[in-house]
FISEFI-874687 format. One record per residue (C-alpha): residue number from 1; x, y, z negated. Coordinates in pm, whole numbers. Each point is the difference from the previous one (the first is absolute). Layout:
N
(NUM; (X; Y; Z)),
...
***
This chain:
52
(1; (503; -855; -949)),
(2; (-291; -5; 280)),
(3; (130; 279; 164)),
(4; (132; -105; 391)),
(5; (168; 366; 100)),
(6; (24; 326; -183)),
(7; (171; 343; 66)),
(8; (-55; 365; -152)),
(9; (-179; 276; 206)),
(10; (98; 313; -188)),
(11; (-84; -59; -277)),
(12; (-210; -257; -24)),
(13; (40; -396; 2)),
(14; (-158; -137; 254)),
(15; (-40; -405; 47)),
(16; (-151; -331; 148)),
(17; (-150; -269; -233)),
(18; (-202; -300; 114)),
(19; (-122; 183; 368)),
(20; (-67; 363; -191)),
(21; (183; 319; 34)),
(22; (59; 191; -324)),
(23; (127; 375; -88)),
(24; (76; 90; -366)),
(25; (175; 301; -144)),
(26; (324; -40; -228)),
(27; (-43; 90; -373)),
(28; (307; -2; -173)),
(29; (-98; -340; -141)),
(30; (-28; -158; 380)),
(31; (-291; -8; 242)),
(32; (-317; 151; -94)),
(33; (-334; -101; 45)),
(34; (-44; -130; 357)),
(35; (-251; 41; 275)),
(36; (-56; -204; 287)),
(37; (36; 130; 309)),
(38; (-125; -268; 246)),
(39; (-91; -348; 8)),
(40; (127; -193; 272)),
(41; (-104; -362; -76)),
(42; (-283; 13; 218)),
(43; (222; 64; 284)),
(44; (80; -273; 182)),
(45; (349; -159; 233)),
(46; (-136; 75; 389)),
(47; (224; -144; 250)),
(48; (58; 251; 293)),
(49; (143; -21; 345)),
(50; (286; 271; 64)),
(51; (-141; 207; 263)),
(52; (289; -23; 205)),
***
């Protein structure tokens, strides 16, 4: 499996695979069709100073 985390939200299946967040509904089969949420890959690691 791609997947890197995963957890339900009500009802639905909700997951991470390869830097893109995913919801699906459960069918009595497993997952349903999914839709992505957000993309993150074009995010990028910033370093930042704690401000204190």
């Amino acid at each position: 499996a791609d997947w890197e985390w995963a957890d339900l939200d009500g009802s639905k299946l909700v997951w991470v695979e390869k830097g893109c967040l995913y919801r699906a509904g459960m069918t009595k089969d497993g997952p349903g069709e999914p839709a992505l949420l957000h993309d993150f890959n074009p995010m990028t690691f910033r370093r930042l100073q704690a401000p204190y």
